[in-house]
Structure formats: C-alpha cells, structure tokens
Backbone as numpy.savetxt, mean C-alpha at the origin, in Angstrom:
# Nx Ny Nz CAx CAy CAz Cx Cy Cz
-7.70 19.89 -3.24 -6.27 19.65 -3.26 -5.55 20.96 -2.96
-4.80 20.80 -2.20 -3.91 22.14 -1.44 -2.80 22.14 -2.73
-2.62 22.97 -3.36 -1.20 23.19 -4.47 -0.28 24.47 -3.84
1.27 23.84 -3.62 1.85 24.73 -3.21 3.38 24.76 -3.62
3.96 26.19 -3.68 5.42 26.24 -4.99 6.67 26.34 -3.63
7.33 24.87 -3.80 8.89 25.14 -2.70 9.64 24.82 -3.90
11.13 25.64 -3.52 12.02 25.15 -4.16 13.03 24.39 -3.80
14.44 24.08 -4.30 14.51 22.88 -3.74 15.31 23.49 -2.19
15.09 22.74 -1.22 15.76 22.68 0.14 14.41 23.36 1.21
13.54 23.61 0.24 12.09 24.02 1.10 10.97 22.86 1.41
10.27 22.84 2.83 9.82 21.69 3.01 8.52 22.00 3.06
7.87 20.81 3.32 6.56 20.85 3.66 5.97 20.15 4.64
5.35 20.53 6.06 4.99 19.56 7.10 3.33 19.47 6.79
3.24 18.20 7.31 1.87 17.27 7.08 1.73 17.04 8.56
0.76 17.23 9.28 0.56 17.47 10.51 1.77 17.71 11.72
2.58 17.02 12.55 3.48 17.34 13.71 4.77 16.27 13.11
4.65 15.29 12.51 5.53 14.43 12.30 5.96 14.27 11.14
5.32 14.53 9.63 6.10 14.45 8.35 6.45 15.25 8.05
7.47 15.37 7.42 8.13 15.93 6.70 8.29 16.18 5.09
7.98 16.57 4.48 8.19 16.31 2.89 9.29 18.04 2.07
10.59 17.16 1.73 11.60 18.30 1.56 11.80 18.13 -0.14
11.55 18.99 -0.67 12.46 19.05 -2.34 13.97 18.53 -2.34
14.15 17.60 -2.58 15.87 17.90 -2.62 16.43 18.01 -3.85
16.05 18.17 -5.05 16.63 18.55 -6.24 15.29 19.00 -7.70
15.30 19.82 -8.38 14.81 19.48 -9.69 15.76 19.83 -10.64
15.42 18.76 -11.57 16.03 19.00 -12.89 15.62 18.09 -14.16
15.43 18.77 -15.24 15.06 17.63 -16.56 13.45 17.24 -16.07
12.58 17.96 -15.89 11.62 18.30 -15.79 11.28 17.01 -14.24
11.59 16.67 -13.33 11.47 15.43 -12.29 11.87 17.05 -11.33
11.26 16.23 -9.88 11.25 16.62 -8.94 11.80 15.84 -7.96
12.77 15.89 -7.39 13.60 14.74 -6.20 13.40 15.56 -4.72
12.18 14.33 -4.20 11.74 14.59 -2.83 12.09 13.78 -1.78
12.45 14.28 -0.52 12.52 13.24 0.58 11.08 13.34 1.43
11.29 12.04 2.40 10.03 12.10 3.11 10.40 11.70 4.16
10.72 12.56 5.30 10.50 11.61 6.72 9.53 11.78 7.66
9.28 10.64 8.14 8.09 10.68 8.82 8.04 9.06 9.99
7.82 8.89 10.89 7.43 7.70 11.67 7.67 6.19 10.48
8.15 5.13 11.31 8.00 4.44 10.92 7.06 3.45 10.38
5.69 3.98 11.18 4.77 3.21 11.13 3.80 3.81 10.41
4.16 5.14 9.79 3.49 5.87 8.39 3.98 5.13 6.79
3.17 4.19 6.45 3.39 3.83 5.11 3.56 4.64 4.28
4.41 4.67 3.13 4.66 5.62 1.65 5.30 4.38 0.55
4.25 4.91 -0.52 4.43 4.35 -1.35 4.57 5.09 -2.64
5.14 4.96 -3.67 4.72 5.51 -4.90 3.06 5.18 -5.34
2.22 6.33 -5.66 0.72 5.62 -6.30 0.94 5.04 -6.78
1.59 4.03 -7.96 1.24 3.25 -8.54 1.63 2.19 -8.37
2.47 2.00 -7.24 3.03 0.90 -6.02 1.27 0.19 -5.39
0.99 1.70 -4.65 -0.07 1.68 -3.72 -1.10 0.55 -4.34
-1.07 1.22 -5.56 -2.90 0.52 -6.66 -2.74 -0.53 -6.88
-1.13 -0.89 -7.29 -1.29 -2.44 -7.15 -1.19 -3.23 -6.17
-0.93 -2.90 -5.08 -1.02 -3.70 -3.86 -2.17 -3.87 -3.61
-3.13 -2.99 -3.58 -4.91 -2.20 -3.02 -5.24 -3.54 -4.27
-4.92 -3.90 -5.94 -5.20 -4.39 -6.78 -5.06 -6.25 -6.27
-3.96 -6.30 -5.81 -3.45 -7.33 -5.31 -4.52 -8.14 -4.27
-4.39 -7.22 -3.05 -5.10 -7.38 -1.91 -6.69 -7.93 -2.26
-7.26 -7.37 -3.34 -8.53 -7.91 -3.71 -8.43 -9.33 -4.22
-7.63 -9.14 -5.22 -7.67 -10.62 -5.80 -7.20 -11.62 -4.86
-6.58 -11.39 -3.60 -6.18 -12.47 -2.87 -7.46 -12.92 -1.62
-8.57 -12.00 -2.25 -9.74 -11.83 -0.97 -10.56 -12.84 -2.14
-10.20 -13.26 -2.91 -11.34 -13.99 -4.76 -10.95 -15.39 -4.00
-12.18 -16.14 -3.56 -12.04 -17.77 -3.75 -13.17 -18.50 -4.72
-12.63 -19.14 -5.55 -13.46 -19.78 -6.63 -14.81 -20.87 -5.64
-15.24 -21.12 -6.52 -16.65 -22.02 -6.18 -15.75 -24.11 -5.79
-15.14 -23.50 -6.57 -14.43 -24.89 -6.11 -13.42 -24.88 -5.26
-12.82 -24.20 -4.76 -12.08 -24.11 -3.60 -12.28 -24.12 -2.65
-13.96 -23.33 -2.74 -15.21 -23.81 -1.28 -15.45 -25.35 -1.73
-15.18 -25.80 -2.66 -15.84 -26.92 -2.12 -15.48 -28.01 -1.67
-13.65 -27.91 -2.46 -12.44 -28.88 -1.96 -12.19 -28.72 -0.59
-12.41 -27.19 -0.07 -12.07 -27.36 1.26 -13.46 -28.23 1.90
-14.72 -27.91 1.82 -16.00 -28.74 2.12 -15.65 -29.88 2.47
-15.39 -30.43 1.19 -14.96 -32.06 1.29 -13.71 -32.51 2.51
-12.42 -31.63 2.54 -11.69 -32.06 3.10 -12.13 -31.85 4.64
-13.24 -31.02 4.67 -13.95 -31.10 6.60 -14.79 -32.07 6.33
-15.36 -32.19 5.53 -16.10 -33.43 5.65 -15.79 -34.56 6.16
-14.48 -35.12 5.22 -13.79 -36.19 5.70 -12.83 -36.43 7.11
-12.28 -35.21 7.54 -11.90 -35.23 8.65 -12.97 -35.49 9.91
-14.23 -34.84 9.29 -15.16 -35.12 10.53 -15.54 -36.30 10.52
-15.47 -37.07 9.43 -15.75 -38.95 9.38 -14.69 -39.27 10.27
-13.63 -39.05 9.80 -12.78 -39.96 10.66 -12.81 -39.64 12.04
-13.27 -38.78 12.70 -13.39 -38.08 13.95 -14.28 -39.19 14.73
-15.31 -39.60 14.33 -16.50 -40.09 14.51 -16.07 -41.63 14.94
C-alpha cells in the first residue's frame, strides 16, 4: 500500500486520467473529490462489498428452481410434439 500526506487542495493522480483532490478536513473526516472517466466505477468499500455480496447471491439457484424450470421445458416440449 502506497501511504501518502496532501493537504487539503493537494491532489493525487492514479495513472493519466484520475484524479483524487482533498477538498476539506475537519472533525477528524477527510472530504475528497474524484474525477476520473465515466466509465471508471467508484464506490464507497462498503457500497462495493455489498454489491460483490449481492451479485453472488443472485448467481444461488435452489434445487427446486432447477426443477420447476425442468418441468416447465418439459411440458412445453409435449406440447411441441
């Protein structure tokens, strides 16, 4: 991990395109901006983990959901016939 001391109105570039600027501290918080491409995602971490958290459970199909769908090709392929 790179650790490094700006204060506020000092930035920090992340390869050719981000940007990351202090824009205030006070009451022990740090107020940062970030610009960067649109198509660079930012999230707060604990945004991130639950999405990453999310994304799994929406990848979970029960044993019976394989099997309701089973049935419902099944029957479509009868009537096909």
């Amino acid at each position: 991990m790179l650790v490094l001391t700006r204060k506020t109105d000092e930035t920090i570039m992340i390869g050719d395109q981000i940007v990351i600027k202090v824009l205030g501290i006070s009451d022990g918080q740090v107020k940062i901006g970030v610009e960067a491409p649109r198509s660079v995602k930012i999230f707060r971490a604990e945004v991130y983990e639950a999405i990453q958290r999310q994304n799994v459970a929406a990848t979970r199909v029960s044993k019976q959901s394989v099997q309701n769908v089973a049935g419902l090709l099944a029957k479509q392929s009868k009537r096909k016939e």
